[in-house]
C-alpha positions as CSV (number, residue, x, y, z in Angstrom):
1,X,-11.7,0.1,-43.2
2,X,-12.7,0.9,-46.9
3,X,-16.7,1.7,-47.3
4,X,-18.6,1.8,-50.4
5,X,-22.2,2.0,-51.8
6,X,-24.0,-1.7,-52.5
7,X,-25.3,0.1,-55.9
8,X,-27.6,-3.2,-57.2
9,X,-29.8,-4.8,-53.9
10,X,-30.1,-8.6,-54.4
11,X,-32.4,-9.0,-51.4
12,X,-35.3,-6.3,-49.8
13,X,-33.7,-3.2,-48.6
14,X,-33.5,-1.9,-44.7
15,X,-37.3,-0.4,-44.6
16,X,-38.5,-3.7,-46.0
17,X,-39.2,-2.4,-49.8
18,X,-38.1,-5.0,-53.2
19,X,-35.4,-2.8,-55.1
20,X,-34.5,-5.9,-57.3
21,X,-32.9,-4.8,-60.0
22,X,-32.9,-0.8,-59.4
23,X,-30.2,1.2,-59.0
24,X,-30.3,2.5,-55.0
25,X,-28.2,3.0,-51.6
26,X,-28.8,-0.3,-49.2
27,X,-26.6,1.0,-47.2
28,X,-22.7,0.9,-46.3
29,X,-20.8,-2.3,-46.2
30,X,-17.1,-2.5,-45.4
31,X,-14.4,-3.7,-47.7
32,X,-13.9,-7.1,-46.5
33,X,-17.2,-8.3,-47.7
34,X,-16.8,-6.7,-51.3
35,X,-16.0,-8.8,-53.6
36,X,-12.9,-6.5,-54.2
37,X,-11.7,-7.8,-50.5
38,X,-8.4,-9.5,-50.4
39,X,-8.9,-13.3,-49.6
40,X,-7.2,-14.5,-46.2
41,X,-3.9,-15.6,-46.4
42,X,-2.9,-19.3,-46.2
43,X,-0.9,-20.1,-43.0
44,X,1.6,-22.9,-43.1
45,X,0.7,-25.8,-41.1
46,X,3.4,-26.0,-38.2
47,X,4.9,-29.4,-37.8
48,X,6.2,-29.9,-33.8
49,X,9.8,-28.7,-34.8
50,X,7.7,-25.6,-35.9
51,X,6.0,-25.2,-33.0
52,X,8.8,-25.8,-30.5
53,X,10.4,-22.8,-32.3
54,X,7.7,-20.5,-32.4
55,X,7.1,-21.2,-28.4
56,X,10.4,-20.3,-27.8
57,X,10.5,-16.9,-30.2
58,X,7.3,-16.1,-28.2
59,X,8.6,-16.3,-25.1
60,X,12.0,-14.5,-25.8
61,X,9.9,-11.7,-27.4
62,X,7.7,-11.5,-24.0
63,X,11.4,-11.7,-21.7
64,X,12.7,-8.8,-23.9
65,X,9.5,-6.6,-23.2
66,X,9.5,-7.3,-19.8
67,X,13.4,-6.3,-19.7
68,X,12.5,-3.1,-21.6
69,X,9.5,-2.2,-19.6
70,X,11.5,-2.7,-16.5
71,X,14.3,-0.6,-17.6
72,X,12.3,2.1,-18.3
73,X,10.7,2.3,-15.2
74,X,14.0,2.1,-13.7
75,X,14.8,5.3,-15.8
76,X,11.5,7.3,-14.7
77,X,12.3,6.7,-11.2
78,X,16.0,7.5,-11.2
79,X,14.6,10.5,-13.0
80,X,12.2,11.9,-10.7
81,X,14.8,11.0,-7.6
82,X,16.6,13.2,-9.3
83,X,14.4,15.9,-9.8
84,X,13.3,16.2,-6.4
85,X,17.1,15.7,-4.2
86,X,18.6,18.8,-3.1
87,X,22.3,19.0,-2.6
88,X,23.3,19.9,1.3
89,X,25.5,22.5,-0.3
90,X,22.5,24.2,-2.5
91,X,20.5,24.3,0.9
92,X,20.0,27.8,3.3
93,X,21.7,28.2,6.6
94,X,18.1,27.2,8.2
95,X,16.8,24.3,6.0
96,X,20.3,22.8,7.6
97,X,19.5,23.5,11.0
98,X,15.9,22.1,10.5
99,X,17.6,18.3,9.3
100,X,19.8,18.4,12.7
101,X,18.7,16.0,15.3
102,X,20.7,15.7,18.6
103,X,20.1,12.0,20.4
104,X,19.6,11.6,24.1
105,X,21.6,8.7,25.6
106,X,22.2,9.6,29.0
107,X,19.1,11.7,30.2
108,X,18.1,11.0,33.6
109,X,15.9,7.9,33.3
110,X,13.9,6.7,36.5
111,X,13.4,2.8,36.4
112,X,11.2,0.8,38.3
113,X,11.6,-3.0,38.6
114,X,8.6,-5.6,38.2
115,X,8.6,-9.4,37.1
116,X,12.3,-9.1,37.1
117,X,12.3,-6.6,34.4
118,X,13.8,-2.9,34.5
119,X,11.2,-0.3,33.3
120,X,12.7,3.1,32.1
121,X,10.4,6.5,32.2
122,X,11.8,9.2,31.1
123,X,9.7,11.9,32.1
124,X,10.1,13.5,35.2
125,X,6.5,14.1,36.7
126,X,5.2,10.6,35.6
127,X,8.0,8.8,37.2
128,X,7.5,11.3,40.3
129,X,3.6,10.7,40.2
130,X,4.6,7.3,40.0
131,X,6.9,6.4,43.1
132,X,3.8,8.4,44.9
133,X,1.5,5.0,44.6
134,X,1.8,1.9,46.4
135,X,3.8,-0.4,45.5
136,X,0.7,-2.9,44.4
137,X,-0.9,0.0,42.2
138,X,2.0,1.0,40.5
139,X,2.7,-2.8,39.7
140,X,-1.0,-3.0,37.8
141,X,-0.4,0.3,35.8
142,X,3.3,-0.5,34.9
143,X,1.8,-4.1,33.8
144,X,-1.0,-2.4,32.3
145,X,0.5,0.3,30.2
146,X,4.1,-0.8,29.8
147,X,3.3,-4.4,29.1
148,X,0.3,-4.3,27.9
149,X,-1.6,-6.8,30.1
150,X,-4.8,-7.7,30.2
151,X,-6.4,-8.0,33.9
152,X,-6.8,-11.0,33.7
153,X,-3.2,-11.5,33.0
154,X,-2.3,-9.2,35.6
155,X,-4.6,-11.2,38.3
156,X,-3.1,-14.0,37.7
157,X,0.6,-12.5,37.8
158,X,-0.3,-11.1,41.2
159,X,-2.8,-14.1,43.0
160,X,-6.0,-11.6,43.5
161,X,-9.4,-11.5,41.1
162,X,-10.1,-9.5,38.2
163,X,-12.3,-7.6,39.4
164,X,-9.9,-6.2,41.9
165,X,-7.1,-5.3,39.5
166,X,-9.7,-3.6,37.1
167,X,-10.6,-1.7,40.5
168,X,-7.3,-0.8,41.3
169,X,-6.2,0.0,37.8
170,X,-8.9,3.0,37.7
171,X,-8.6,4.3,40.8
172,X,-4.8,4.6,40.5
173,X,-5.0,6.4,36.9
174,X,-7.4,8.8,38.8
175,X,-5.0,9.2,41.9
176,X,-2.3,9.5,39.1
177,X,-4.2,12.1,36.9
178,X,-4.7,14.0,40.5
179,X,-1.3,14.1,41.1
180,X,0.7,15.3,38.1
181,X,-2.3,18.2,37.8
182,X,-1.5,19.4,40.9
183,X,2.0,19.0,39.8
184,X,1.3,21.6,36.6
């Protein structure tokens, strides 16, 4: 933006003194309101034929930056995968041996059945701890834990109150936590 001095004051200057006709600084004003300022350019009145075309240029302008924008994201991400892969063959002896997993298909698995449904526990001491409870206990905490019932689910799966599965539930988890520390 082009500034100049307003040498001749037409009007009162900024501290409210008369300088008409002396020779002073008013202050800056920018170049469009000069009388050196360019005037605005005319614009062309669109007809609709005119403004069907523009529409369209405007939108193919705004697919192609979308297209480019996207690309280059593309780019940067291919970029940093790149930066950060490692090739198996550039890795040490134990980065490898940290990446191996083994799976366990067959380990001994002791099940328990309830509602017609097969329950699986793997570990050792909790199915132990387990098959220690009556068989009406172990029934609320396999429904409890495994199923995640509510008691009042569970009461009405097994015909008895609430109350008396909420009962049951606790004392068995404290019969159970009795038995697998005396187990350790």
């Amino acid at each position: 933006m082009k500034i100049f001095f307003w040498e001749s004051c037409q009007n009162d200057d900024f501290f409210g003194v008369s300088n008409r006709g002396k020779k002073s600084f008013c202050g800056l004003m920018p170049a469009a309101l000069s009388r050196k300022a360019k005037k605005p350019e005319r614009r062309l009145r669109m007809n609709p034929g005119n403004h069907e075309k523009f529409t369209q240029q405007s939108f193919d302008s705004y697919c192609k930056r979308v297209a480019k924008i996207t690309a280059l994201k593309c780019y940067d991400e291919i970029k940093q995968y790149r930066e950060r892969e490692v090739t198996l063959s550039a890795m040490s002896k134990k980065e490898l041996i940290s990446l191996i997993t083994t799976d366990k298909y067959f380990t001994d698995e002791y099940s328990f059945s309830i509602l017609g449904k097969n329950i699986g526990v793997s570990d050792y001491d909790l199915a132990e701890a387990l098959s220690g409870l009556p068989a009406d206990r172990r029934d609320i905490i396999l429904m409890s834990y495994f199923f995640e019932m509510t008691d009042r689910e569970i009461a009405e799966k097994l015909n008895m109150a609430r109350r008396t599965v909420a009962y049951r539930r606790t004392s068995s988890l404290k019969e159970l936590k009795n038995l697998l520390e005396s187990e350790e």
